[in-house]
C-alpha positions as CSV (number, residue, x, y, z in Angstrom):
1,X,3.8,-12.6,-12.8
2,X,1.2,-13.3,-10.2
3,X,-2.8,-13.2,-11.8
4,X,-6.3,-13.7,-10.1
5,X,-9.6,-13.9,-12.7
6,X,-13.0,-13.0,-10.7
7,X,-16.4,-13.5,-12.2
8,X,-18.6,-10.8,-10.5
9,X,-21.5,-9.6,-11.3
10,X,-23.0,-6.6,-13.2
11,X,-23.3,-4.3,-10.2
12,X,-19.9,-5.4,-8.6
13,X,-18.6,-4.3,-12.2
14,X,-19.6,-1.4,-11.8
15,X,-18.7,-0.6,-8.7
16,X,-15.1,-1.6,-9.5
17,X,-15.1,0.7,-12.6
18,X,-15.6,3.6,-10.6
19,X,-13.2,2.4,-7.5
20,X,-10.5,2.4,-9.9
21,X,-11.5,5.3,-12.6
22,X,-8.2,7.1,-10.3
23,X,-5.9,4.5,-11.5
24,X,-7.2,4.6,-15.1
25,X,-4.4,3.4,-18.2
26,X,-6.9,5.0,-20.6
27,X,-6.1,2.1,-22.9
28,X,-9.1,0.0,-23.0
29,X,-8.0,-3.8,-24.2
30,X,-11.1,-5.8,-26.7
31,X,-14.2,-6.4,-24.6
32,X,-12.8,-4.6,-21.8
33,X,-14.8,-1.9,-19.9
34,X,-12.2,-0.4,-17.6
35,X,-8.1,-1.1,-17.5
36,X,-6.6,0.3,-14.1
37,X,-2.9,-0.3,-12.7
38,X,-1.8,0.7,-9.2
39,X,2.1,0.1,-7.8
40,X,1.6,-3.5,-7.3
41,X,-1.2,-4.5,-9.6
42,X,-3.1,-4.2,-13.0
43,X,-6.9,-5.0,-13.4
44,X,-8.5,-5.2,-16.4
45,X,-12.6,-5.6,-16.1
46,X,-14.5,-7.5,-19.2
47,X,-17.9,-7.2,-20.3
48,X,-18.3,-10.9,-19.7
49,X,-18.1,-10.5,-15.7
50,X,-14.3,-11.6,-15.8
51,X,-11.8,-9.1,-14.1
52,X,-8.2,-10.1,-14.5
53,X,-5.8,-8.8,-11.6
54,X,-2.5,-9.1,-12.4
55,X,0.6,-8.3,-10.4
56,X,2.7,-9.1,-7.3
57,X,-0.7,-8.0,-5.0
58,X,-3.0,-9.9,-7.4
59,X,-4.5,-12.2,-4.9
60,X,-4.7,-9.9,-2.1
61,X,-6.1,-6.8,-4.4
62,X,-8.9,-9.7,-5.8
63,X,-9.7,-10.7,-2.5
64,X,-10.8,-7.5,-1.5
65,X,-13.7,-7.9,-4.0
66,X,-17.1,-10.4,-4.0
67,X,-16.9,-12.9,-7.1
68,X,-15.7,-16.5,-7.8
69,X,-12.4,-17.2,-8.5
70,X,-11.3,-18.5,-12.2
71,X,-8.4,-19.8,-14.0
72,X,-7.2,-17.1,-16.0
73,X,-4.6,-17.7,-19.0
74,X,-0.7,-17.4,-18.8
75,X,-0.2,-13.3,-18.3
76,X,2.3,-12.2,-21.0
77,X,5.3,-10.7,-19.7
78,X,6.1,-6.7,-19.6
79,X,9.1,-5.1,-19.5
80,X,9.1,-2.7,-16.6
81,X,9.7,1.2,-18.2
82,X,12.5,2.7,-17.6
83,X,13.1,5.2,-14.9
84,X,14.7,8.0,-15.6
85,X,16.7,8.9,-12.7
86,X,20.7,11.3,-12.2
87,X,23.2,8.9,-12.7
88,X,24.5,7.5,-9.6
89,X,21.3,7.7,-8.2
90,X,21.8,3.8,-5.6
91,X,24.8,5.9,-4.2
92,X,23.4,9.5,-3.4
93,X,21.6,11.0,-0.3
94,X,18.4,10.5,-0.8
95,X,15.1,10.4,0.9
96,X,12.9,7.2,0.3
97,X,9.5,7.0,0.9
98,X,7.5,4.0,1.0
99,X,3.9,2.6,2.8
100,X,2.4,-0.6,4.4
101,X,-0.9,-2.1,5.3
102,X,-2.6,-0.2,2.2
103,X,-4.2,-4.0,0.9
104,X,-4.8,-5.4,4.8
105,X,-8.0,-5.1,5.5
106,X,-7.2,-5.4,9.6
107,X,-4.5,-2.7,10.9
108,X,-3.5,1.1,9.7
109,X,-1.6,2.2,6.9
110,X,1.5,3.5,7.6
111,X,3.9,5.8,5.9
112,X,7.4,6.7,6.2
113,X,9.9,9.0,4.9
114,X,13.6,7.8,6.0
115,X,16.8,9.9,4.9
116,X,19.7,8.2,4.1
117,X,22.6,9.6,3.7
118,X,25.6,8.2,1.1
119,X,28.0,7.5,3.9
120,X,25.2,5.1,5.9
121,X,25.1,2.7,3.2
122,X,27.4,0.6,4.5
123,X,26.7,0.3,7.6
124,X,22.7,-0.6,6.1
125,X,24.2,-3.0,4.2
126,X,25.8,-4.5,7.1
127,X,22.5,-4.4,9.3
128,X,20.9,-6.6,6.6
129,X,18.1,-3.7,5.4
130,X,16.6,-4.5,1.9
131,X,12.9,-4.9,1.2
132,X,10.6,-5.9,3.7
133,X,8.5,-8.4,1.6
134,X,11.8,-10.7,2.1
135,X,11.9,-10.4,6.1
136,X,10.3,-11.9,8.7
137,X,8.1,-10.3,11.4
138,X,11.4,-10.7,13.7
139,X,13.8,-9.6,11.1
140,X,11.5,-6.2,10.9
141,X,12.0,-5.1,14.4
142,X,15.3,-6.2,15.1
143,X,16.4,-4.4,11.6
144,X,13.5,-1.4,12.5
145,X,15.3,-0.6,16.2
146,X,19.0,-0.3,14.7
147,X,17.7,1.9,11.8
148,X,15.6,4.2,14.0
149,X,18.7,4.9,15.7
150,X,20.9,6.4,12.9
151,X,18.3,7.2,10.0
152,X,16.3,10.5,10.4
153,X,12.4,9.5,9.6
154,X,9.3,10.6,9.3
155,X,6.4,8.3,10.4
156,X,2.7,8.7,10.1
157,X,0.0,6.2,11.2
158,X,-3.7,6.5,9.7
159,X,-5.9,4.2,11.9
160,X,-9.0,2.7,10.2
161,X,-11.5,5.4,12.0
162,X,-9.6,8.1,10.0
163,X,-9.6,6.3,6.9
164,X,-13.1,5.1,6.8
165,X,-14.0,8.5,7.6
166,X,-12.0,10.0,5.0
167,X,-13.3,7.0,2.3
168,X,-16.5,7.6,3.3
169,X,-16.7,10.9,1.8
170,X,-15.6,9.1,-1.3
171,X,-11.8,9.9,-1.0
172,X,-9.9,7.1,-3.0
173,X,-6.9,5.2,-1.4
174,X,-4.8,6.8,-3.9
175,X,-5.1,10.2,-2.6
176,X,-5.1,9.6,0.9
177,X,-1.3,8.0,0.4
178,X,-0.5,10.9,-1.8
179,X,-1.7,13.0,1.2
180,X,0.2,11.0,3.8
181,X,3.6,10.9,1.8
182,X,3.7,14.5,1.1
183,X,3.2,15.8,4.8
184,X,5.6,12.9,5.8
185,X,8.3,14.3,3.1
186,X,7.5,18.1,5.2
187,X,8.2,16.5,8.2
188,X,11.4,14.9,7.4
189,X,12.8,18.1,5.2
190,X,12.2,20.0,8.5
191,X,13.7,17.5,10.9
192,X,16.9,17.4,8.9
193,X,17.1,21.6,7.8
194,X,19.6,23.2,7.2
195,X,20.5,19.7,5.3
196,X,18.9,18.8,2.2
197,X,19.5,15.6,0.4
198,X,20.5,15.0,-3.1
199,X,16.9,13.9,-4.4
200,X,13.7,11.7,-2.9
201,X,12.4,8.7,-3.8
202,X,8.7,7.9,-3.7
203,X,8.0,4.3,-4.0
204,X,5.4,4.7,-6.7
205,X,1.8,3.9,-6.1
206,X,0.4,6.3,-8.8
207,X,1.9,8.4,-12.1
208,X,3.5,11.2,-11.2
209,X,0.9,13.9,-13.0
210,X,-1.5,11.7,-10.5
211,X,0.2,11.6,-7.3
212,X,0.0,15.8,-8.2
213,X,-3.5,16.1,-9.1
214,X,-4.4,14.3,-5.8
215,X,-2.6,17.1,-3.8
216,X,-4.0,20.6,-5.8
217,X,-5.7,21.4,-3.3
218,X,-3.1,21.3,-0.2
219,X,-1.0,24.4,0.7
220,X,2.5,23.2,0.3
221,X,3.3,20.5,-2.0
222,X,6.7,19.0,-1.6
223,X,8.6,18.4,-5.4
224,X,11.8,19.5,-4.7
225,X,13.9,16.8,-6.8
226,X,11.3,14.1,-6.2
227,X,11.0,11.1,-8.5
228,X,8.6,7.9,-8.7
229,X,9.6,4.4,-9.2
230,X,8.1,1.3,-8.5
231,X,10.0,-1.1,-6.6
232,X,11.6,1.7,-5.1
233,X,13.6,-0.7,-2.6
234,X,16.0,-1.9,-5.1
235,X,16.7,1.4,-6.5
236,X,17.6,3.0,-3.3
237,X,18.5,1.8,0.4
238,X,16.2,4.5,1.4
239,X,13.2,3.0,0.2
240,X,14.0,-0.5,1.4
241,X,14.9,1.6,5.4
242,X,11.6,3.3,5.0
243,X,9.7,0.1,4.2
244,X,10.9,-1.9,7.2
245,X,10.3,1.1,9.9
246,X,6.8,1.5,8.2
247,X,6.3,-2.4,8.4
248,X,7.3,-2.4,12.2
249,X,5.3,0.4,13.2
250,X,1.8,-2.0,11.6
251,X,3.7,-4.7,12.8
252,X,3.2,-3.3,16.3
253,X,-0.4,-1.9,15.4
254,X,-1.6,-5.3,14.7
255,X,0.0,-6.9,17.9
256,X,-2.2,-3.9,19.8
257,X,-5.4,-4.8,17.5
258,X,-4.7,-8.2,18.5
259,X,-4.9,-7.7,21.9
260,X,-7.8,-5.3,22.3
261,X,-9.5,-8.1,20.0
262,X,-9.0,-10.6,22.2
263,X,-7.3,-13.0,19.5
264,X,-5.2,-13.2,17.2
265,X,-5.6,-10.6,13.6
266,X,-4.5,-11.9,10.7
267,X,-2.9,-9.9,8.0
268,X,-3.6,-9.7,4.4
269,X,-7.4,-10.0,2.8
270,X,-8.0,-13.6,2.7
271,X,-10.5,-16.3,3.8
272,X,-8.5,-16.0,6.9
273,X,-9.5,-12.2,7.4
274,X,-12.9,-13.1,6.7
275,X,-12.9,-15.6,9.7
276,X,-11.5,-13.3,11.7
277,X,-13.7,-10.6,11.2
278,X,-16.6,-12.7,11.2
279,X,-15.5,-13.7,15.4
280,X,-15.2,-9.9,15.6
281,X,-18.5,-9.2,14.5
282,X,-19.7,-11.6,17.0
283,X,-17.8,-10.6,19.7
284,X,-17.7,-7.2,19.3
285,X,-20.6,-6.1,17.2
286,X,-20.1,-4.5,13.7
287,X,-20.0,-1.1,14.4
288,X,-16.2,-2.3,15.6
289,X,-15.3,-2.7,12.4
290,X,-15.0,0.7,11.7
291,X,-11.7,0.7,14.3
292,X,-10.4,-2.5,13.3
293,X,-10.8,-2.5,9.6
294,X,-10.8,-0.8,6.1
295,X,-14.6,-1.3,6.2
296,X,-15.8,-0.8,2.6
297,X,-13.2,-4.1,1.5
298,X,-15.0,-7.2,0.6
299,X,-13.8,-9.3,3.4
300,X,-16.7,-7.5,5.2
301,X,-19.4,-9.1,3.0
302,X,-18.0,-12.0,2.8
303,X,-17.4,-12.3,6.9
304,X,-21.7,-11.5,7.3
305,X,-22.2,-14.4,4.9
306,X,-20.1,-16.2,7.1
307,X,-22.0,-15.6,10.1
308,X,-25.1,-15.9,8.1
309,X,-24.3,-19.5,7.8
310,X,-24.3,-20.3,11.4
């Protein structure tokens, strides 16, 4: 398993704590004054200043946050919980639902809601669709284009003005993608009525009772057979279909950043976004940022510091 350790100070502690009080275990390990776990990654804040991010997004999660970067100790393996899901589940019609670009601090998220049905799998199979962490760039659109054409979808795009907006009025990340994956799951039941697959798949980013709570307040709420897993992609070749169409479309978001930029944006929420958004700054002023970027990440800190030193 993947782990970061950041010393940060007292305030950046703080602000942490609250930044993940929606992701909250309730289990508090000794010395530890908040334990949070998303999809991709656990983080575990200490007294001491030492936040341990765990995970296969530790690095890119840790980066998003000011602090120094320690050793941390050999992470203990978990056994992942069991799912409970019908039997036959890899071989039913099923809708997956999965999302990108949440941890990039350049580009949108995206979110997508593909149905495939039992007799596609196949043919899938044959295209070479399975998750989109082991593709290439290429792979994605050449993969993305032959899916489109025989996989009903559903795909929303929330460019960084809307989400720094929305995170302004101290919305979390969690429940905007609990927002986005329930009006793409409307969208795709309509586009496919009178039809209705077997069960849906959300690729899970939350618990369940979570994932609910974020969407009280909205008029319809899809849970029609819907269940959560996390790494949805090897449960169902819905998920894996979903996740490559959602990779293109910020895959073709960043090459449209790139060029309004004037250089090349790099993905992720390393020193080589900070760089990047440093030249932007520059260039551009930093009231772009708000278009370009998830704003309230770290890497915009740390890219003033860098211009600071110049």
């Amino acid at each position: 398993m993947s782990h970061t350790v950041l010393n940060v100070s007292n305030v950046t502690l703080s602000q942490m704590k609250a930044h993940y009080a929606a992701y909250s275990t309730g289990k508090l390990p000794a010395g530890a004054v908040f334990a949070a776990k998303t999809s991709a990654c656990s983080i575990t804040g200490y007294r001491s200043g030492k936040v341990l991010f765990q995970g296969k997004e530790a690095q890119s999660e840790a980066a998003k946050w000011p602090g120094e970067t320690a050793k941390a100790a050999p992470a203990k393996q978990k056994k992942p919980s069991a799912v409970s899901l019908p039997p036959g589940f890899s071989g039913m019609s099923v809708i997956g639902s999965d999302e990108v670009g949440t941890g990039d601090y350049f580009g949108p998220i995206t979110v997508v809601s593909a149905y495939v049905r039992k007799d596609q799998m196949n043919e899938l199979k044959d295209m070479g669709v399975r998750d989109s962490k082991d593709l290439t760039d290429s792979q994605i659109v050449s993969i993305a284009k032959k899916i489109a054409k025989i996989v009903p979808y559903s795909l929303l795009i929330l460019k960084n003005e809307k989400y720094n907006e929305l995170q302004q009025t101290g919305m979390s990340q969690g429940k905007i993608k609990a927002l986005l994956h329930n009006q793409a799951l409307i969208n795709l039941h309509e586009k496919i009525l009178p039809e209705r697959p077997e069960a849906v798949l959300i690729d899970q980013f939350a618990e369940e009772s979570t994932y609910y709570r974020y969407l009280k307040d909205q008029k319809r709420v899809f849970q029609e057979n819907v269940f959560f897993s996390t790494k949805g992609e090897s449960i169902h070749l819905s998920v894996a279909a979903a996740s490559i169409i959602a990779r293109y479309a910020f895959v073709k978001q960043m090459d449209k950043l790139s060029s309004e930029a004037g250089f090349t944006i790099p993905k992720g929420a390393g020193s080589q976004v900070d760089a990047a958004a440093a030249r932007l700054i520059r260039e551009k002023g930093e009231d772009a940022l708000l278009y370009f970027t998830k704003k309230h990440f770290a890497n915009t800190e740390k890219a003033k510091k860098l211009i600071n030193k110049y």
